[in-house]
Structure formats: structure tokens, C-alpha cells
MARDRENGU-661367 format. One record per residue (C-alpha): residue number from 1; residue in three letters; x, y, z. Coordinates in nm, 3 decimals. Example, Ala and Ser with C-alpha at 12.3 -4.5 7.8 and 13.67 -1.06 7.14 Angstrom:
2
> 1 / ala / 1.230 / -0.450 / 0.780;
> 2 / ser / 1.367 / -0.106 / 0.714;
This chain:
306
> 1 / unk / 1.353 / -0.380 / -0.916;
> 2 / unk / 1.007 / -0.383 / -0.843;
> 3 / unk / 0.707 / -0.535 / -1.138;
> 4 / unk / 0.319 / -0.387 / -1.049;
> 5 / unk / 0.202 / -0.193 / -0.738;
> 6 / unk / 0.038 / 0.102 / -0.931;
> 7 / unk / -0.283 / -0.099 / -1.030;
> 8 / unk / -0.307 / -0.007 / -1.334;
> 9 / unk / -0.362 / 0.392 / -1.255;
> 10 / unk / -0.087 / 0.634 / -1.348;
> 11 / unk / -0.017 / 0.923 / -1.072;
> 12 / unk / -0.290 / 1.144 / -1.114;
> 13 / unk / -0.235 / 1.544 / -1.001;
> 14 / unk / -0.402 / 1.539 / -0.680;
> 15 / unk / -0.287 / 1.146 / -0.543;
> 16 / unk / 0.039 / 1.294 / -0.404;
> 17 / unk / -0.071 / 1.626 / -0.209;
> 18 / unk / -0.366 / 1.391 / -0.102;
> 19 / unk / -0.158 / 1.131 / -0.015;
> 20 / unk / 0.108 / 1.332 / 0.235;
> 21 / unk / -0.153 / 1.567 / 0.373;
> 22 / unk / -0.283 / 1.224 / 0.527;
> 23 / unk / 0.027 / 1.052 / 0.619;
> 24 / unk / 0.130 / 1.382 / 0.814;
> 25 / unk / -0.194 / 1.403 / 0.949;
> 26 / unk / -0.318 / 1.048 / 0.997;
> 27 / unk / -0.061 / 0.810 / 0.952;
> 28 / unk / -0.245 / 0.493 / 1.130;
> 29 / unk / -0.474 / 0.527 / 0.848;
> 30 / unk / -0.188 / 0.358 / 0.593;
> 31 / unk / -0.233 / 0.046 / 0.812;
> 32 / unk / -0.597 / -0.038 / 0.831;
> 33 / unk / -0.866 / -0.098 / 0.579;
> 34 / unk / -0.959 / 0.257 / 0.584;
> 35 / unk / -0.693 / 0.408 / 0.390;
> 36 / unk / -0.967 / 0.427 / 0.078;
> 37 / unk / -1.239 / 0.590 / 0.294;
> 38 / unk / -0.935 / 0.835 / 0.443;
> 39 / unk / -0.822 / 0.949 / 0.079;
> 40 / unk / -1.179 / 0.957 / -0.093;
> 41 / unk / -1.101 / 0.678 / -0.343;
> 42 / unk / -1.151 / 0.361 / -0.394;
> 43 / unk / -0.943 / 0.065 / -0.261;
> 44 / unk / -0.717 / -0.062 / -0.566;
> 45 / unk / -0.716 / 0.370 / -0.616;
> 46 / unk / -0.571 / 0.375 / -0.292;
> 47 / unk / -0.313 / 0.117 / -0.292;
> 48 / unk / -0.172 / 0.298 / -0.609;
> 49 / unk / -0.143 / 0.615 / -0.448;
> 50 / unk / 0.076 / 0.413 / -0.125;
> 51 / unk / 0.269 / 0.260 / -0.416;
> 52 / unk / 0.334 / 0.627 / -0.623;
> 53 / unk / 0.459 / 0.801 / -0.273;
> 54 / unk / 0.695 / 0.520 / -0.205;
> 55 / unk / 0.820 / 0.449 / -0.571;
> 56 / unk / 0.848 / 0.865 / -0.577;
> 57 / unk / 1.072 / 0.895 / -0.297;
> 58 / unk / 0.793 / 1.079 / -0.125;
> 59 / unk / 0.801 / 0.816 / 0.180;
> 60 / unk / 0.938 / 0.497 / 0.282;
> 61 / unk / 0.825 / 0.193 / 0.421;
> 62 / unk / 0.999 / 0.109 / 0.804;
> 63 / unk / 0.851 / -0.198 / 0.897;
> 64 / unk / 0.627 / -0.479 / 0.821;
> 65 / unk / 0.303 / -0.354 / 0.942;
> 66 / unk / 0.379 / 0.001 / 1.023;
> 67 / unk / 0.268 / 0.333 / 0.861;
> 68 / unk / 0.533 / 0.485 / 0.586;
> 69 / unk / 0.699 / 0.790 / 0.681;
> 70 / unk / 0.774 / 1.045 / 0.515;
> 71 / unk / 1.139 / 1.148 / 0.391;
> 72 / unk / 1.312 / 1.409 / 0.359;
> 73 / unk / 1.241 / 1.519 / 0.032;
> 74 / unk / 0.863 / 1.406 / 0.121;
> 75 / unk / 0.910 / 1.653 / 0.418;
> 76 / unk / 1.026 / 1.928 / 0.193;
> 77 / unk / 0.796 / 1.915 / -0.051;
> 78 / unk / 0.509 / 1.907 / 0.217;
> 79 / unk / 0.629 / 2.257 / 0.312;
> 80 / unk / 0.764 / 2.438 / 0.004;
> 81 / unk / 0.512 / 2.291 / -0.260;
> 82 / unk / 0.212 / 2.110 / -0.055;
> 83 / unk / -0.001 / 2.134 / -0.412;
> 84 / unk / 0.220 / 1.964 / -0.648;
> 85 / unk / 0.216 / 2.264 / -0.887;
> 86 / unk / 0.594 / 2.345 / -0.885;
> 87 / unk / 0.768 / 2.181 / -1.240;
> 88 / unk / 1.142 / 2.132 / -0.991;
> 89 / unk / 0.876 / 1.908 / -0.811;
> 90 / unk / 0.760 / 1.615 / -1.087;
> 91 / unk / 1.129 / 1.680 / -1.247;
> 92 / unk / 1.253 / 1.534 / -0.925;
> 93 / unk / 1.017 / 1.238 / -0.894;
> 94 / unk / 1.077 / 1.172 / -1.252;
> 95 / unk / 1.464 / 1.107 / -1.175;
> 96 / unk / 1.319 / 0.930 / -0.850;
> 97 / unk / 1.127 / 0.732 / -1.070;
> 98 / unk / 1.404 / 0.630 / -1.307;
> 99 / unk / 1.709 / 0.553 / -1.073;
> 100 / unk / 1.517 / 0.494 / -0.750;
> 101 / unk / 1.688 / 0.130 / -0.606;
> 102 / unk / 1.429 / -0.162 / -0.616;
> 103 / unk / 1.252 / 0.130 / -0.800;
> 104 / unk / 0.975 / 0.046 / -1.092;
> 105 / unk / 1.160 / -0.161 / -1.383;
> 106 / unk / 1.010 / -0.012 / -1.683;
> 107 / unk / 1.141 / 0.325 / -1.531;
> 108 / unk / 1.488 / 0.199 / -1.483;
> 109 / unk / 1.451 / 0.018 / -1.822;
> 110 / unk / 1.266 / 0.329 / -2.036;
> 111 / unk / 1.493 / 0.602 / -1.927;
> 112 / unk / 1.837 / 0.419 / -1.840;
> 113 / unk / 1.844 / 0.182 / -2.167;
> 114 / unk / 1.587 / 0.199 / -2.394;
> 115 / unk / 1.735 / 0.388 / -2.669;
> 116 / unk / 1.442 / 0.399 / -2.967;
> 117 / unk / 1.372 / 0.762 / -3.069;
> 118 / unk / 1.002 / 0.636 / -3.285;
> 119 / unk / 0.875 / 0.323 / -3.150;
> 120 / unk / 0.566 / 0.094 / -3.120;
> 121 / unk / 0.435 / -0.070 / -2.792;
> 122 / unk / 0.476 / -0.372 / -2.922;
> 123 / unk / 0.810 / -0.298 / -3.002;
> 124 / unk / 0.934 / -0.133 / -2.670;
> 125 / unk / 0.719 / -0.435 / -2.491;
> 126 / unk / 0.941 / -0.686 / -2.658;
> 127 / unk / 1.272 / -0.506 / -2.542;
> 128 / unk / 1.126 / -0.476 / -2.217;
> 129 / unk / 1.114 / -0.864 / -2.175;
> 130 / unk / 1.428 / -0.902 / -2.333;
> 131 / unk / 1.586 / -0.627 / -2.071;
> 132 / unk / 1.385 / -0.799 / -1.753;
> 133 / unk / 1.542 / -1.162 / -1.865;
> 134 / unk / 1.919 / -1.026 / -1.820;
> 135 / unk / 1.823 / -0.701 / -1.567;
> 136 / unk / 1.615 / -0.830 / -1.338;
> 137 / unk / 1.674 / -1.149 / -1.066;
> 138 / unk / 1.271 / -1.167 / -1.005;
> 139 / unk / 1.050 / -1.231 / -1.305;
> 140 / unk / 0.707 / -1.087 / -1.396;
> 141 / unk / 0.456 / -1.249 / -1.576;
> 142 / unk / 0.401 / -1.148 / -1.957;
> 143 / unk / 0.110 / -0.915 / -1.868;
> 144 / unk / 0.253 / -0.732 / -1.545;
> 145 / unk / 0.481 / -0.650 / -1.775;
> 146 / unk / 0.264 / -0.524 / -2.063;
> 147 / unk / 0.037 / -0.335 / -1.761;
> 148 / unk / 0.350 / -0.151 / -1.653;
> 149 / unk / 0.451 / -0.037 / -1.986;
> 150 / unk / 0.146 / 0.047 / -2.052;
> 151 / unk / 0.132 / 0.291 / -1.718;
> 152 / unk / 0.433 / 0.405 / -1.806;
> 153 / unk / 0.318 / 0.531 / -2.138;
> 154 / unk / -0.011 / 0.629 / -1.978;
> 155 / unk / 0.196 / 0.881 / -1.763;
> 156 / unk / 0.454 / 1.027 / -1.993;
> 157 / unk / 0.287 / 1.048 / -2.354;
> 158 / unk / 0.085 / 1.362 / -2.475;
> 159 / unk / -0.136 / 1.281 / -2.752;
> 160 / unk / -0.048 / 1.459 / -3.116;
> 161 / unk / -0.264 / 1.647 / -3.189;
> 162 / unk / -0.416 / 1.774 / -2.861;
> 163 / unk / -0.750 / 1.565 / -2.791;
> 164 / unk / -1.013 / 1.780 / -2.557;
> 165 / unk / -0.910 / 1.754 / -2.224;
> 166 / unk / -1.203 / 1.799 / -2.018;
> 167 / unk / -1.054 / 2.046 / -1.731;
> 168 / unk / -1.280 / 1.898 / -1.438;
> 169 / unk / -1.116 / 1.564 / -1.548;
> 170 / unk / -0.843 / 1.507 / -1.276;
> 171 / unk / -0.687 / 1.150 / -1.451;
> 172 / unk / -0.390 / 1.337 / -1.664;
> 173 / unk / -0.071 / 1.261 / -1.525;
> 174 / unk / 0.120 / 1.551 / -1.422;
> 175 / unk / 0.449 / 1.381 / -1.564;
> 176 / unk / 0.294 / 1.449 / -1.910;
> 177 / unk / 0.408 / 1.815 / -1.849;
> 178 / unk / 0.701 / 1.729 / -1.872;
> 179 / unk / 0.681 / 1.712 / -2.254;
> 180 / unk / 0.932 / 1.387 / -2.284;
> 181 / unk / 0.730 / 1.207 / -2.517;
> 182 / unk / 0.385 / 1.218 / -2.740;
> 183 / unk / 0.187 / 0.958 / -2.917;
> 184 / unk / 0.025 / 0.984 / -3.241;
> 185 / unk / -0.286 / 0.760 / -3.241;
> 186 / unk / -0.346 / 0.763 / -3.617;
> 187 / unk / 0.003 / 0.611 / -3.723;
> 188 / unk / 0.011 / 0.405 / -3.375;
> 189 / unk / 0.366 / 0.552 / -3.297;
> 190 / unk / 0.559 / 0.731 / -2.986;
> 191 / unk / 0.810 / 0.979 / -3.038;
> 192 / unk / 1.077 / 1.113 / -2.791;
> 193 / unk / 1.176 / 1.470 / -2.783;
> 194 / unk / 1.523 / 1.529 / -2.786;
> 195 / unk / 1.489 / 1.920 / -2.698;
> 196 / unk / 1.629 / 2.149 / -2.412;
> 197 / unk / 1.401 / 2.141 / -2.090;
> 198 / unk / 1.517 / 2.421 / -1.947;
> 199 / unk / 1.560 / 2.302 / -1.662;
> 200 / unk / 1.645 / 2.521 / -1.326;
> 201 / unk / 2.021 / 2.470 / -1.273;
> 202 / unk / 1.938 / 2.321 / -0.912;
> 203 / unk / 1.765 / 2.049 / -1.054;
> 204 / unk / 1.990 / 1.951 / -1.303;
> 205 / unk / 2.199 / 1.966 / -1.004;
> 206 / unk / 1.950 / 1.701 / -0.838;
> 207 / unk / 1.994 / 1.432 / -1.137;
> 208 / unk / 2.407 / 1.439 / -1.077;
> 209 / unk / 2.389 / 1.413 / -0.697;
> 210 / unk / 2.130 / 1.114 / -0.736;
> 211 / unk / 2.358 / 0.932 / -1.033;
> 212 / unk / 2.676 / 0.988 / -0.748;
> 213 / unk / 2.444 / 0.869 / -0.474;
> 214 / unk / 2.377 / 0.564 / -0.690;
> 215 / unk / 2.753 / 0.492 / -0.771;
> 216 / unk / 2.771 / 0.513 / -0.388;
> 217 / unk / 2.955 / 0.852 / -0.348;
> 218 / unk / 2.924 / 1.026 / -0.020;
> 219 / unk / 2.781 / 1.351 / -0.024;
> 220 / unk / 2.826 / 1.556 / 0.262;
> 221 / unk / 2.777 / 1.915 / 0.132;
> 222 / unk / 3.123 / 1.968 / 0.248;
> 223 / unk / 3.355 / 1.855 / -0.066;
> 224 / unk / 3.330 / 1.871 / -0.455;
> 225 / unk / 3.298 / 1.553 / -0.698;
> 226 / unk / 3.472 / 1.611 / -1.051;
> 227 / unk / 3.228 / 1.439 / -1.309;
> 228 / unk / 3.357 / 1.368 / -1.651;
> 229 / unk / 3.097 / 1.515 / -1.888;
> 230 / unk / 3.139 / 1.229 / -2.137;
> 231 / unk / 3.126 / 0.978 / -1.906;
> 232 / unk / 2.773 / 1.080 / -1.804;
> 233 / unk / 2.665 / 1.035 / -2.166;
> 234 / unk / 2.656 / 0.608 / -2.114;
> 235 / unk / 2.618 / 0.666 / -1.714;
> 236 / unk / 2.209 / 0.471 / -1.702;
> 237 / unk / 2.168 / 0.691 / -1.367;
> 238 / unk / 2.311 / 1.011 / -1.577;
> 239 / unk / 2.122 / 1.327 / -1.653;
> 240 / unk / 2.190 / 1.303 / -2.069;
> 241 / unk / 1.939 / 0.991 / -2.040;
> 242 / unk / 1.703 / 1.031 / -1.746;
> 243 / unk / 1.604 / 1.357 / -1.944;
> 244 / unk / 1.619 / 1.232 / -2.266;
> 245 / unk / 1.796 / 1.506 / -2.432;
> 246 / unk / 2.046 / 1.545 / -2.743;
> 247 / unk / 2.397 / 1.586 / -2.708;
> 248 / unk / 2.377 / 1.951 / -2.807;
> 249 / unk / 2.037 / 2.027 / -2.561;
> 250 / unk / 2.252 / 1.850 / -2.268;
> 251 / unk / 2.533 / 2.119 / -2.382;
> 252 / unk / 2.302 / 2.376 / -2.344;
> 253 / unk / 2.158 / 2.254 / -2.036;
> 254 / unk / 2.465 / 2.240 / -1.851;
> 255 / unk / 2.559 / 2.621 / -1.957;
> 256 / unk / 2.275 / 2.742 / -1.824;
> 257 / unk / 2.248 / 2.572 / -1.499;
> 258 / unk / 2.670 / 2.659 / -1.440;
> 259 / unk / 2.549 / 3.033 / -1.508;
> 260 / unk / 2.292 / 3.009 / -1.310;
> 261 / unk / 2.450 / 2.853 / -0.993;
> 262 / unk / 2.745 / 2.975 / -0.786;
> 263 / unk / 3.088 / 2.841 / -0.906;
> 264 / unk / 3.154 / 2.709 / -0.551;
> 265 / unk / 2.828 / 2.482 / -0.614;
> 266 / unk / 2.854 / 2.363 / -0.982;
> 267 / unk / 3.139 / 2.486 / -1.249;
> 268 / unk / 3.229 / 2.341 / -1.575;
> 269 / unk / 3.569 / 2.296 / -1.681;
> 270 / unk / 3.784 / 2.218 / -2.017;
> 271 / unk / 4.080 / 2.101 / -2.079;
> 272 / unk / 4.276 / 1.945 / -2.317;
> 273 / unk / 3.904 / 1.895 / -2.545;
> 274 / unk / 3.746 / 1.708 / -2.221;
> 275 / unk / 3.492 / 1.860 / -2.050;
> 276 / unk / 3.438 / 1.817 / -1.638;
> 277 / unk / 3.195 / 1.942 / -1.404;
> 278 / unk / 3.315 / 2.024 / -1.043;
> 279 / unk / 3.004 / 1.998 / -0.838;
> 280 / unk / 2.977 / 2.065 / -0.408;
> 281 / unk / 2.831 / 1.715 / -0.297;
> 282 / unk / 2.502 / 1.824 / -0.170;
> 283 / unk / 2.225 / 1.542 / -0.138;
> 284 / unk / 1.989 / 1.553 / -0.354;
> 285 / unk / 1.706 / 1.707 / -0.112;
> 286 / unk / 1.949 / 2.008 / -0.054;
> 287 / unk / 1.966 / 2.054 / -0.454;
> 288 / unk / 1.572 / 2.074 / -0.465;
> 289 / unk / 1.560 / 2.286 / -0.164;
> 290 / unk / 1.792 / 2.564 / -0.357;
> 291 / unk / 1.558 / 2.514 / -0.655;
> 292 / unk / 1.251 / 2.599 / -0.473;
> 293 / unk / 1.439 / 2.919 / -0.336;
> 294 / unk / 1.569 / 3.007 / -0.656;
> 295 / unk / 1.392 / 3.345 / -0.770;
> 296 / unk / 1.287 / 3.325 / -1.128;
> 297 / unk / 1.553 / 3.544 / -1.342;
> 298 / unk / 1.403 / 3.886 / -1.447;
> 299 / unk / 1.371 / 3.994 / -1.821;
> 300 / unk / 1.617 / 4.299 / -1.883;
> 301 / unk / 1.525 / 4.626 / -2.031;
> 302 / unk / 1.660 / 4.636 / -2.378;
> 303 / unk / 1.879 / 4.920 / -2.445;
> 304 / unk / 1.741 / 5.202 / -2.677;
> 305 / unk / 1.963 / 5.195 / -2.990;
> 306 / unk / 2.148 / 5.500 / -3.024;
């Protein structure tokens, strides 16, 4: 589990598409004290944006001293949504985010076992230490960890109500989007939202293939894991937590994306009151790839009532 690296600065929207445009482009520049000049920025600006495409998934690190390169989802994402502007796109990096190994703690922590619907900072900050104590071999001080709450909050939480957003003002994390959490700055609290994302049924998809990658499953593309629904419900690398939804949203979720998908893909089953899933082990980068060529369902004509 990794402590710091972002700087303080959340992801902002244009750090990523910035960020691989030079590394496919320029890649000696991730080595040398130009990097800043290279992406426009400043220099802590950006060692955060080297930190958000690793800790994303985005690229990887090879050697000591070398360039990162970029994966394959990096690669895919270069070519099929070079902007950032696709929502299967910062739905991915957000379960990247949360079950990524040696990933960000407070990620791993926020999403995989922090269970408070209404919370404080304070609060959460004190059952961050307590998690990073029993979690986590390498320590952080008391204010890495308070920084990287705080980004974390910084990326996810949309203020209630709205405050003017100034639309030449490029700082709003993306992730915010997202609509997993808000803050209300006159009672000091955060609240979770517990509703359906409606999420495309290929990225839903994407969160089970990464919780069997974690429990070290192969996944070949050429066989089918049987997941036991109710398992996934305490699973810290399941979908039910990394999206933070209710038991009756997940439901929901999981209907749609089965009707949306071919059987021979993803089908639910029932029997005997216990619900499975029978999903084709594709890696995760296949899943988004299907959810970029998804085509967005058409509305039907109603019928005229006779």
C-alpha cells in the first residue's frame, strides 16, 4: 500500500490525456527534470500527474530510472477515449484506484472497509489510522495521512448545494462525476449515496474480473468463473463496495448489466434462494474495450393505445 505521491493535488480533468499524450510521444521526458516544462505545470504539479497515471493503472513503472510505459488499459484508452470524457473511463480508474496492489491506502481503506454512511473528517481520519496500524506493514506519519484523506475527499465529494463552479476553472476532479459522495459545508458532514449508477453492463463486468484478478484467478477469456452473489457483498475487492451501492441498487445493477450483455459473457443464476453469476473470464482491459464499443440502447416508440 502506498501513503503520498499525489502532492496534495487531486486528478484534475486534463492531467491524464496530458499525461499519456506525452509518454506516447516523449517518454525520455518522465526521466529528466523537464517533465514540468513538457506538461505545462509546475514541478510538485507534475510529479502528481506521474503518480495519478501509475496509481490509475494508466502506466507502470519498469525500472529504476527508466520512463513508465504505458499498459494496456493505458494503451486503450489512448485510442478509444484520448480526452478523458467517456464515464466507462473514470469508472474504471475508480476500481483501479480502490483495489489496485500497493495501490493508494485511503482508496483501499475508503471503498473496501470504511463502512460510515454520514461521517466527519475527523471521524473517518481516526478510522483511517486505526485501519493503517493493522492494514498496512509501512507506516505514515499523522499528516500524510490526514493529506491523503483529505485528497481523497478533495476528489470524490460534490458540495451540497452546488457552489459556482467557474467553467474556465480546470481543478474539479473528474471522479466527482461520479456522484459517490457530497459534502455539506454548513453542518461539516459527508454523505454517501447508496443509489443505482447505472452503470454499462461491461463495466460492472470490469469490477468482477479485477476482484477475481485480485483473488488470483486466471482469466484467459476462454472459461467462465461462477461468483456467489452474496459472497461479493463482504468481498473488499467486490463491486457492492467499490461502488458503494445498497443491496437493492446492486440488485438492480446486476439485472441490467445480465440484460444487457450476452449470456455466454455474464448470466445470473438462482437456485435453491442463492444467487450466482456465471461470468467468461475476460481481463479486465477486454471488459472496458466491449464497453467503449457498446452502442448506447435506443429509446422505443411507445405504442399508440388502441
Amino acid at each position: 500500500m502506498k501513503f503520498g505521491g499525489h502532492e496534495t493535488f487531486a486528478l484534475r480533468a486534463n492531467w491524464l490525456p496530458n499525461g499519456i499524450r506525452l509518454l506516447k510521444d516523449d517518454p525520455a521526458a518522465f526521466t529528466g527534470a523537464q517533465l514540468a516544462d513538457a506538461l505545462g505545470v509546475g514541478s510538485n504539479m507534475a510529479k502528481s500527474i506521474n503518480h495519478w497515471l501509475v496509481q490509475a493503472g494508466l502506466a507502470e513503472r519498469v525500472k529504476r530510472g527508466a520512463p513508465p510505459r504505458l499498459t494496456k488499459l493505458g494503451e486503450l484508452v489512448a485510442k478509444k477515449d484520448p480526452y478523458f470524457l467517456k464515464r466507462a473511463t473514470w469508472w474504471a480508474l475508480h476500481v483501479n484506484l480502490a483495489t489496485r496492489p500497493g495501490g493508494p491506502a485511503v482508496w483501499s481503506f475508503f471503498f473496501s472497509s470504511y463502512a460510515a454512511e454520514r461521517f466527519e473528517r475527523g471521524a473517518c481520519l481516526n478510522e483511517f489510522r486505526q485501519w493503517a496500524e493493522h492494514s498496512s506493514p509501512k507506516q505514515a506519519s499523522a499528516d500524510t495521512r490526514a493529506r491523503d484523506l483529505g485528497c481523497l475527499l478533495a476528489s470524490y465529494a460534490t458540495a451540497v448545494p452546488p457552489e459556482p463552479v467557474d467553467p474556465e476553472d480546470g481543478s474539479e476532479c473528474p471522479l466527482r462525476r461520479l456522484g459517490l459522495l457530497t459534502y455539506s459545508p454548513a453542518s461539516g458532514y459527508y454523505q454517501r449515496s447508496r443509489e443505482r449508477r447505472e452503470l454499462p453492463g461491461a463495466v460492472l463486468a470490469y469490477a468482477f474480473a479485477r476482484m477475481l484478478e485480485r483473488r488470483g484467478e486466471e482469466l484467459d477469456g476462454k472459461r467462465h468463473a461462477d461468483v456467489d452473489i452474496e459472497g461479493t457483498l463482504t468481498d473488499p475487492c467486490g463491486p457492492y463496495r467499490l461502488f458503494g451501492l445498497s443491496f437493492d441498487a446492486y440488485g438492480e445493477e446486476l439485472q441490467a448489466a445480465a440484460a444487457s450483455l450476452p449470456d455466454k459473457d455474464f448470466a445470473l443464476d438462482q437456485l435453491a434462494g442463492s444467487r450466482s453469476l456465471r461470468l467468461r473470464r475476460l481481463p479486465p482491459v477486454k471488459w472496458l474495450q466491449l464497453a467503449y464499443a457498446a452502442k448506447k440502447p435506443r429509446n422505443r416508440p411507445r405504442k399508440a393505445a388502441s
